[in-house]
C-alpha positions in Angstrom: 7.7 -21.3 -10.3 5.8 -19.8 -13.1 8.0 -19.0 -15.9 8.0 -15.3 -18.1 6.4 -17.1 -21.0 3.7 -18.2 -18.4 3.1 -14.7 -17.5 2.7 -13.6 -21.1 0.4 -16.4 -21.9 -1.7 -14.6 -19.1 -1.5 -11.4 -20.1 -2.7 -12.2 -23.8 -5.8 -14.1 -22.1 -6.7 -11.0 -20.1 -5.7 -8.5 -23.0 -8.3 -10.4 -25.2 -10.8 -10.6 -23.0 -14.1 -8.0 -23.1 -15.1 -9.1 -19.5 -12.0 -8.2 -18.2 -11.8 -4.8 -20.5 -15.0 -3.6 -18.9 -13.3 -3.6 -15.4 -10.8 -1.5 -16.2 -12.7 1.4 -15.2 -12.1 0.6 -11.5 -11.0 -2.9 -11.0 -12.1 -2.5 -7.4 -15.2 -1.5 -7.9 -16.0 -4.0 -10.7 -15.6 -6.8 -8.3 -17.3 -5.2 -5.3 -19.9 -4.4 -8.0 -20.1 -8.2 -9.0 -20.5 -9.7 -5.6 -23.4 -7.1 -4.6 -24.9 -8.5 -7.6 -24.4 -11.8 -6.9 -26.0 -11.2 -3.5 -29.0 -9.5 -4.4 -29.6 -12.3 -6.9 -29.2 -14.9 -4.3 -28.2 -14.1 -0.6 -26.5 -17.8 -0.3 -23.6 -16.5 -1.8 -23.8 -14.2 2.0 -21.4 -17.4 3.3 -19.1 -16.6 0.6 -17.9 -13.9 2.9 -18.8 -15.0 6.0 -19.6 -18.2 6.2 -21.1 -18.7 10.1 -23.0 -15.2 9.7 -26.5 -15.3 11.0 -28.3 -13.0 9.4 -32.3 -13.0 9.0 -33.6 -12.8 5.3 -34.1 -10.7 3.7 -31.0 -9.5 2.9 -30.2 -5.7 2.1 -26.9 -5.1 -0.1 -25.7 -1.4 -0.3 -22.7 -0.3 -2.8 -20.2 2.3 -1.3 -22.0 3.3 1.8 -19.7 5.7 3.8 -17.1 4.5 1.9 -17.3 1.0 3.1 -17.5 -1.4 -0.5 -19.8 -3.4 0.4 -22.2 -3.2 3.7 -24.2 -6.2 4.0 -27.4 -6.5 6.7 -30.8 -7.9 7.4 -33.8 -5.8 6.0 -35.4 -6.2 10.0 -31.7 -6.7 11.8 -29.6 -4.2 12.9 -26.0 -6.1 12.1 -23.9 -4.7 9.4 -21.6 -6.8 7.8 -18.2 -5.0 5.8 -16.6 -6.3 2.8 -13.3 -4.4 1.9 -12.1 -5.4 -1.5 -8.3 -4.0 -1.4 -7.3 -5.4 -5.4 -5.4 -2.4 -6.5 -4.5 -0.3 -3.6 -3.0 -1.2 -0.1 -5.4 -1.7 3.3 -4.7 1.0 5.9 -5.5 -0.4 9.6 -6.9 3.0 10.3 -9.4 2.9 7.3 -10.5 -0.4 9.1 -11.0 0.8 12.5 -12.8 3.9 11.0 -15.6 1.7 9.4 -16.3 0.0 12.6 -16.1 3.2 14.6 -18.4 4.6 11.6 -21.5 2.0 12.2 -20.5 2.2 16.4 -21.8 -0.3 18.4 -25.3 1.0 19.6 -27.3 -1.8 20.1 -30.0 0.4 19.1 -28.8 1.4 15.7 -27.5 -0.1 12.7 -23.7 -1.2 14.2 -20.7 -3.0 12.8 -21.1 -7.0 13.3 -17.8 -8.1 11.4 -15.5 -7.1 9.0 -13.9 -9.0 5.7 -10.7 -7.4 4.1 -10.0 -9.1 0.5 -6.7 -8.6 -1.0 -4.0 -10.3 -2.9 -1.7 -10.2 -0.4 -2.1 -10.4 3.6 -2.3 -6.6 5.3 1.2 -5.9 6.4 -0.7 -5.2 10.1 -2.6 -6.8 12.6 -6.9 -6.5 11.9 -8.3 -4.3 14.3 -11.4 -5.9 16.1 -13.8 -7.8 14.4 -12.1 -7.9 11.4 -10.5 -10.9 9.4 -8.9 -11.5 6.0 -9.5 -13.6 3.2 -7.1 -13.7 -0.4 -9.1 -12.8 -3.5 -8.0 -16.0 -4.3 -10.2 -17.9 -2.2 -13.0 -15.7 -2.5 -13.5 -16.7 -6.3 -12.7 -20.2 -5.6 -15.8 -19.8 -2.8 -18.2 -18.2 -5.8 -16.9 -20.6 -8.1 -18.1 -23.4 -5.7 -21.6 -22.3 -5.3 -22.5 -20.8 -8.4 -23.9 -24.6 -9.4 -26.3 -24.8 -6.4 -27.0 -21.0 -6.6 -30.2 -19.8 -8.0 -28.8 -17.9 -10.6 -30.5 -18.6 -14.1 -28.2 -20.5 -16.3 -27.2 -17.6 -18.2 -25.9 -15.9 -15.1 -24.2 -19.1 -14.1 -22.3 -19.2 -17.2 -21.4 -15.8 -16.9 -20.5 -16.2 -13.5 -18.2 -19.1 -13.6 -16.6 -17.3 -16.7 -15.8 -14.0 -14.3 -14.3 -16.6 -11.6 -12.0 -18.1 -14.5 -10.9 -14.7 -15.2 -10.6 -13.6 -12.3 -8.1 -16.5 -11.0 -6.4 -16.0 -13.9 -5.3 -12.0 -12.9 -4.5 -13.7 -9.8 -1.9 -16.4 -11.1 -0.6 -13.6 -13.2 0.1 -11.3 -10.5 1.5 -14.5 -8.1 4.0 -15.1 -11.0 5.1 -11.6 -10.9 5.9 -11.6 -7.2 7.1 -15.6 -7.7 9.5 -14.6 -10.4 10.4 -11.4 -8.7 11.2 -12.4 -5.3 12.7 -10.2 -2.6 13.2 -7.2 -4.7 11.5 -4.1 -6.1 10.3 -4.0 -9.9 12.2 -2.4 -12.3 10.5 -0.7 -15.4 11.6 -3.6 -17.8 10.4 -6.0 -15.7 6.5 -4.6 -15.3 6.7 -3.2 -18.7 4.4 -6.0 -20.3 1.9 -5.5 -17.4 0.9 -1.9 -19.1 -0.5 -3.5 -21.5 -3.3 -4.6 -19.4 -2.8 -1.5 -16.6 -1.5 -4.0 -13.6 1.6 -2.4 -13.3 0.7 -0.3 -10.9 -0.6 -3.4 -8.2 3.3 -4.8 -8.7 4.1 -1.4 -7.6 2.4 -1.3 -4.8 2.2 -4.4 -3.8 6.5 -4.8 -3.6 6.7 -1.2 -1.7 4.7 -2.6 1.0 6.8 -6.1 0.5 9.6 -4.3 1.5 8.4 -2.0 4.4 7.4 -5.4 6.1 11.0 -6.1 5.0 12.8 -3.5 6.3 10.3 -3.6 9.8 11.4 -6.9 10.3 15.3 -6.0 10.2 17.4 -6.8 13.7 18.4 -3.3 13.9 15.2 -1.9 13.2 13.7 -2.2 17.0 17.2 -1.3 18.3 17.0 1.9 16.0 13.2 3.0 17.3 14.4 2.5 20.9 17.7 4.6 20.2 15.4 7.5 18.9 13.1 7.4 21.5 15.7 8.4 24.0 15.4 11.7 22.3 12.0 11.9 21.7 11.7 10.6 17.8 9.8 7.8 16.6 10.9 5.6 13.6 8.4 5.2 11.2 8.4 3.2 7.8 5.2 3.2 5.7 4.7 2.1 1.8 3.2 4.4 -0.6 2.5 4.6 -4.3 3.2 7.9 -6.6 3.6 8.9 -10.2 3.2 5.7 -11.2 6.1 4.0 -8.7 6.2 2.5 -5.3 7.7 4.4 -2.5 8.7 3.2 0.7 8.9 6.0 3.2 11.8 4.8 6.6 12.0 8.0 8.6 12.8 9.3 12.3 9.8 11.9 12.9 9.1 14.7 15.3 6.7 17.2 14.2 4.3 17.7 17.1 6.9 19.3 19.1 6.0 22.4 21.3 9.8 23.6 20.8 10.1 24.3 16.9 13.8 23.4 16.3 12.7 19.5 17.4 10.0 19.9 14.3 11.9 17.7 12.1 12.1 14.6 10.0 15.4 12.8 8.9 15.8 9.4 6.9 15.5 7.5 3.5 12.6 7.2 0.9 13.3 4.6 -1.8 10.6 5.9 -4.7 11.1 3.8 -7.9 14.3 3.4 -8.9 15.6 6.4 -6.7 17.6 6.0 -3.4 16.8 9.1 -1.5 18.3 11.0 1.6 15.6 13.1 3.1 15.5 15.9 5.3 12.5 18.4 6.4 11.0 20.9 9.1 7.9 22.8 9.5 7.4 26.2 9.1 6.8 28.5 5.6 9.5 30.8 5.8 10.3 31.5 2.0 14.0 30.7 2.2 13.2 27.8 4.9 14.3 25.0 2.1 17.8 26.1 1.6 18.5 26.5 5.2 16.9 23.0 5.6 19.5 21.6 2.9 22.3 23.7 4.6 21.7 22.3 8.0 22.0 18.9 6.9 24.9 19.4 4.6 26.9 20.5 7.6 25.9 17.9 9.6 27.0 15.6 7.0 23.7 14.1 5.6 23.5 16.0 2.4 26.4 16.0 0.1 27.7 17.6 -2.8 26.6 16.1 -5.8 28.7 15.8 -9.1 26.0 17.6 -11.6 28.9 17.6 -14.5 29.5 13.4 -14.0 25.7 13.0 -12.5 26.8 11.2 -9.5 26.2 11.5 -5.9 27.4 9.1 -3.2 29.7 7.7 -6.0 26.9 6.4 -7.8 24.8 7.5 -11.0 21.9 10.2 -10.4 20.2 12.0 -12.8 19.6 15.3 -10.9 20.5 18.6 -12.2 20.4 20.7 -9.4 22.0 20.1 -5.9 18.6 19.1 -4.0 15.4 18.3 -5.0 12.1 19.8 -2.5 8.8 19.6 -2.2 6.9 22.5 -0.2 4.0 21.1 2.5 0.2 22.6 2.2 -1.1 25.6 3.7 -2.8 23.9 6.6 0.5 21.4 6.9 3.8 24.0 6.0 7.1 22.2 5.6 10.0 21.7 3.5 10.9 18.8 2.6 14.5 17.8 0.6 16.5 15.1 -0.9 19.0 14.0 -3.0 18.7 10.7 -4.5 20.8 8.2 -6.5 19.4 5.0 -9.3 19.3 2.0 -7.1 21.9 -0.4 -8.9 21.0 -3.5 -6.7 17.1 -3.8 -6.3 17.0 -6.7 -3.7 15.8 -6.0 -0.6 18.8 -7.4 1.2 21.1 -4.7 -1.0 18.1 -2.0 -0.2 17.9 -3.1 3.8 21.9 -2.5 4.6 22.4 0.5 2.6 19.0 1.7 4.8 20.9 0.6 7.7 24.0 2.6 7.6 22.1 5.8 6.3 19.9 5.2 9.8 23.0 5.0 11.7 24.0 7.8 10.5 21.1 10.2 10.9 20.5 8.4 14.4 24.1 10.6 15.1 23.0 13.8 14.1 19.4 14.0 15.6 21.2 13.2 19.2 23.7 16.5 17.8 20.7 18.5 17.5 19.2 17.4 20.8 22.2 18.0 22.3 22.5 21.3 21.2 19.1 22.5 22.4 
């Protein structure tokens, strides 16, 4: 296990370095950036990515097409090969399937022939079709391997093998963090030191999503989804990153409804170092956000916060007012509310049962409201 004085030892070789200072303008992109260039310098480094790809020579490299990072094909061929470099953000199965569906499969045409998502940490969902994964990790170790045979000039070699030792060295700093960690979300201490080199967002991110496949993997969780279903809800539970924190979103979700009152969404968002109780329907009526909150008060799921003591469910909160909201778009109207208190136990064992009873609970009053219909 990598020890905290490890971990600074890393951050002060990354703070001090200018290679890794000129990525900070879009780490992604840097990288993505780097490998087309290592490409278009030599198209051996092709098997970096996909080692048993076929492709004729010569090779044509292009940079953000359609969104895609990298799209890799023959000059003469009609096979389009996708890298997805997911270093700072979270992959998204439908993003995936959307790049495949993009190129389609006309034999005719320019069509997708494979797929390569790159990340720190394995997707959190199974690749769609013709799609496979590979850790950064391994990626650099792969460049690293090669550059020597490559046909780079020496120059580029040196520079090259110097990228791959900083690059494996933001990886053993971010393994660390999740090593030292563990099963738990970040607190603001704990990333603190990863400001200083503008990483603390991946730790965010990257322990939200830790803890969806957490909660996802909880006994009760299947028993909960086929509960809902009996009234027509699904369970959802999706990770998220905002203001700066990592949100984990564990809902049961009806909005598509043809009979309004079933437009609803009840369940827990933990964002940061808040524990929230969540409540919303559709609809824009101006006064539509108290009624929301007074619904669910009566039912029990909202409660009546202490502003004078700043508790709520006996624990400590900061809010000032009874409910916080936040108002949907013009194209998407709802009203969403919650009332939230500081998580005092950030492992995701504390995190999971807590989720747990508030489920049970809310699994009670969406069968009230079907019932009532």
């Amino acid at each position: 296990m990598a020890s905290n004085l490890d971990s600074q030892e890393l951050i002060k070789e990354l703070k001090n370095s200018a290679l890794y200072a000129m990525s900070l303008g879009s780490k992604e992109l840097f990288h993505t950036n780097f490998w087309a260039w290592l490409l278009e310098q030599d198209d051996g480094f092709l098997k970096v990515f996909f080692p048993s790809a076929n492709l004729q020579r010569p090779l044509a490299v292009f940079r953000e097409q359609g969104n895609r990072d990298l799209t890799i094909r023959s000059r003469e061929g009609l096979d389009a090969l996708v890298v997805e470099n997911k270093l700072k953000s979270l992959p998204r199965e439908e993003q995936l399937k959307g790049y495949a569906e993009e190129l389609g499969d006309n034999p005719k045409k320019v069509h997708f022939g494979g797929g390569l998502l790159v990340s720190v940490v394995p997707p959190s969902f199974n690749l769609p079709q013709g799609w496979s994964y590979l850790p950064f990790g391994q990626v650099i170790d792969r460049i690293a391997s090669f550059v020597l045979e490559s046909k780079l000039s020496s120059e580029d070699k040196a520079l090259t093998l110097r990228y791959c030792t900083e690059s494996k060295t933001l990886c053993d700093l971010l393994a660390a963090y999740d090593v030292n960690l563990g099963p738990k979300m970040p607190t603001w201490e704990e990333v603190l030191p990863l400001e200083e080199i503008r990483l603390s967002d991946i730790v965010h991110k990257f322990k939200a999503d830790q803890l969806a496949q957490y909660l996802q993997k909880e006994p009760w969780y299947s028993l909960y989804q086929q509960e809902a279903r009996k009234w027509g809800y699904e369970l959802y539970c999706w990770p998220g990153f905002s203001d700066k924190r990592g949100i984990v979103d564990i809902r049961f979700e009806k909005l598509l409804s043809e009979n309004p009152k079933m437009n609803i969404a009840i369940g827990v968002q933990i964002q940061g170092d808040q524990y929230r109780r969540i409540a919303q329907r559709c609809g824009q009526q101006a006064d539509l956000t108290q009624k929301v909150f007074d619904e669910f008060k009566e039912k029990g799921w909202f409660l009546t916060p202490d502003l004078e003591h700043k508790t709520w469910k006996d624990q400590q909160t900061s809010m000032s007012k009874t409910f916080g909201k936040y108002d949907g778009r013009p194209d998407y109207p709802y009203r969403f509310v919650y009332q939230y208190h500081f998580l005092q136990d950030y492992s995701f064992a504390a995190i999971a049962a807590e989720v747990e009873s508030d489920l049970k609970l809310s699994l009670s009053i969406l069968q009230r409201i079907s019932d009532n219909l």
